[in-house]
Structures are given as C-alpha cells and as structure tokens.
VEXMIFI-362850 format. One record per residue (C-alpha): x, y, z. Coordinates in nm, 3 decimals. Layout:
<recs>
<rec X="X" Y="Y" Z="Z"/>
...
</recs>
This chain:
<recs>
<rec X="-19.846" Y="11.575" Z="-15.286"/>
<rec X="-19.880" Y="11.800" Z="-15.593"/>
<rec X="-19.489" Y="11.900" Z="-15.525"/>
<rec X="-19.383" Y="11.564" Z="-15.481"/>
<rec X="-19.567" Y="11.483" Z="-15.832"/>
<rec X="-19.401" Y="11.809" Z="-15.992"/>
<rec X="-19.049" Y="11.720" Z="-15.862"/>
<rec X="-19.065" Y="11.366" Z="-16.041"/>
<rec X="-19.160" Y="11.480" Z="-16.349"/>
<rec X="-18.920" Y="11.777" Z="-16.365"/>
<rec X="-18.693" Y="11.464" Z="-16.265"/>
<rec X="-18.743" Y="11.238" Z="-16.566"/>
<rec X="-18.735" Y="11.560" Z="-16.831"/>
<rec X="-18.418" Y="11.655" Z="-16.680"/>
<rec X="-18.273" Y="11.294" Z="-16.711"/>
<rec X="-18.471" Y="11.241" Z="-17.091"/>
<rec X="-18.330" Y="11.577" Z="-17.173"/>
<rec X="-17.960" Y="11.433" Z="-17.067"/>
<rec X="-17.978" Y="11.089" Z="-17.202"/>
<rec X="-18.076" Y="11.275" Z="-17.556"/>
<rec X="-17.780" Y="11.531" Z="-17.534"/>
<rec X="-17.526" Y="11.290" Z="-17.453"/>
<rec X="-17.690" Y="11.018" Z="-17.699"/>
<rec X="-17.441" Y="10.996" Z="-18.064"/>
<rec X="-17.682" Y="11.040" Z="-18.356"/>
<rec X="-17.593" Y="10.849" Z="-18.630"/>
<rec X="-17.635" Y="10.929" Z="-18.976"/>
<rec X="-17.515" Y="11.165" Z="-19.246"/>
<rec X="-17.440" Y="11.505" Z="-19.200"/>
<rec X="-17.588" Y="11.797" Z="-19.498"/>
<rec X="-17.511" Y="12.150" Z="-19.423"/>
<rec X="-17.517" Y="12.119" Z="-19.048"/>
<rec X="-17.837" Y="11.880" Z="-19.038"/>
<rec X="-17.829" Y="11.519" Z="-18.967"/>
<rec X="-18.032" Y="11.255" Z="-19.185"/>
<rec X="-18.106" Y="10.991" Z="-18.960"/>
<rec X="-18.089" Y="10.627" Z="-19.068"/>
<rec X="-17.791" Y="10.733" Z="-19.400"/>
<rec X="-17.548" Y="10.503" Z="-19.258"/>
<rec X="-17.264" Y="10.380" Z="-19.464"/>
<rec X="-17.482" Y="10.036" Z="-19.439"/>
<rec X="-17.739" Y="10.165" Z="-19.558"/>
<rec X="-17.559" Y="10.314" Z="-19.868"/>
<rec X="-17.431" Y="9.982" Z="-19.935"/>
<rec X="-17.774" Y="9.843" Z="-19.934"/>
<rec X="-17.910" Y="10.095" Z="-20.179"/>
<rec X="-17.574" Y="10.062" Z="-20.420"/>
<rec X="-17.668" Y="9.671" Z="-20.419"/>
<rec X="-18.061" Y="9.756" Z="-20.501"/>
<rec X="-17.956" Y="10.023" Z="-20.827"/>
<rec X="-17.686" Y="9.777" Z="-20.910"/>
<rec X="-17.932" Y="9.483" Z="-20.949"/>
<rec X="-18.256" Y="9.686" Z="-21.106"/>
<rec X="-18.011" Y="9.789" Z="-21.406"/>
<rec X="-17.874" Y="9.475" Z="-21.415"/>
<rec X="-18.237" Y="9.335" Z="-21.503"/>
<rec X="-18.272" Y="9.628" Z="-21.731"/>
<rec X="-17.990" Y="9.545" Z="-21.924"/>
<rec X="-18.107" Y="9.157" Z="-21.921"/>
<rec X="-18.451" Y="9.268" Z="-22.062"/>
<rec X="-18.303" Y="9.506" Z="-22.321"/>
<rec X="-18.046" Y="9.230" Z="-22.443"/>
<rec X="-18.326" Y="8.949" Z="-22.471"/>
<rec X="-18.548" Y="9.190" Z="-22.626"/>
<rec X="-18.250" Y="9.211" Z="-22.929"/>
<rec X="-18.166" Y="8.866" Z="-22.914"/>
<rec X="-18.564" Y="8.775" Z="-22.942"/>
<rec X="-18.539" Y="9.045" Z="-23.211"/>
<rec X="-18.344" Y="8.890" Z="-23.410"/>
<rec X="-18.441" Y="8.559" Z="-23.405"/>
<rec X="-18.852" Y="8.721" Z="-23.471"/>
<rec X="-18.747" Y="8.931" Z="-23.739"/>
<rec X="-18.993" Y="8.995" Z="-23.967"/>
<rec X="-19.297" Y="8.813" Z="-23.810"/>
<rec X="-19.434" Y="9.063" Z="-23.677"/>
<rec X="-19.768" Y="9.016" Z="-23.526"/>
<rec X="-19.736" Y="8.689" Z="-23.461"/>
<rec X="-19.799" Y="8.454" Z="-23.155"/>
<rec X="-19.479" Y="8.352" Z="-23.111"/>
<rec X="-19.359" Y="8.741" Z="-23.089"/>
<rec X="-19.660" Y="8.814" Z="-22.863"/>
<rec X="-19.528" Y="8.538" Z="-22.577"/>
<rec X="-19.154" Y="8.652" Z="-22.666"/>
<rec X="-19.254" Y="9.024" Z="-22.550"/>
<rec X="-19.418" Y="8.879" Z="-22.270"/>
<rec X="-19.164" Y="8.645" Z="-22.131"/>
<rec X="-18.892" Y="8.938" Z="-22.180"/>
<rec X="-19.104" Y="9.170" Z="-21.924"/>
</recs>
C-alpha cells in the first residue's frame, strides 16, 4: 500500500515537473530572467495609462493659466477659491 501511494505521487511530480518544462513562459526577458506578465499587451496598456495621466496634467495646468488670466488680480477671492477647486 505505502508503495503503491509512493509510486503515484512520484507519478504526478514527474508529470508536474514535465508539463512545467515543456510549458512557454511568456513575458520579457532582463539579463537571462523572465518577468512574468510584461507582455507587449501589457506595455500597450501602460503607454495608454502615462499617455492619459499627462494628458490631464496638461488639461489642469492649461485651465489653471486660462483661469489665471481671467482671475488676475483678485486674489483671495471666492470666485478664485471655486476656480482652484474645479481645476483639481
């Protein structure tokens, strides 16, 4: 019985063992080590995430001018406090 038990699980390591080794791992390769889940997808995904958080940067910053201008020298004032707050 406890050969019979021994035999099976020496079994399924060999064929886990085999299933791994043959298994393609996907991913980027850095000096000879492989970063699982960089895929080229993935890349695109975090291109499209910088793109679109500068993109509202550069919104905020150009609204911030514009309001700029248009507050000018009220400073202090309610309409500047909203302004800065709607801006954010």
């Amino acid at each position: 019985m406890q050969q019979g038990l021994t035999d099976l699980v020496n079994s399924a390591q060999s064929m886990q063992n085999n299933a791994a080794a043959s298994a393609p791992v996907h991913g980027a390769h850095v000096a000879g080590v492989t970063l699982i889940g960089a895929t080229p997808g993935n890349l695109h995904k975090l291109l499209l995430t910088l793109g679109f958080i500068l993109a509202a940067w550069l919104i905020t910053k150009l609204l911030r001018f514009v309001l700029g201008l248009f507050i000018g020298s009220r400073s202090g004032t309610r309409f500047q406090f909203w302004a800065k707050q709607a801006s954010v």
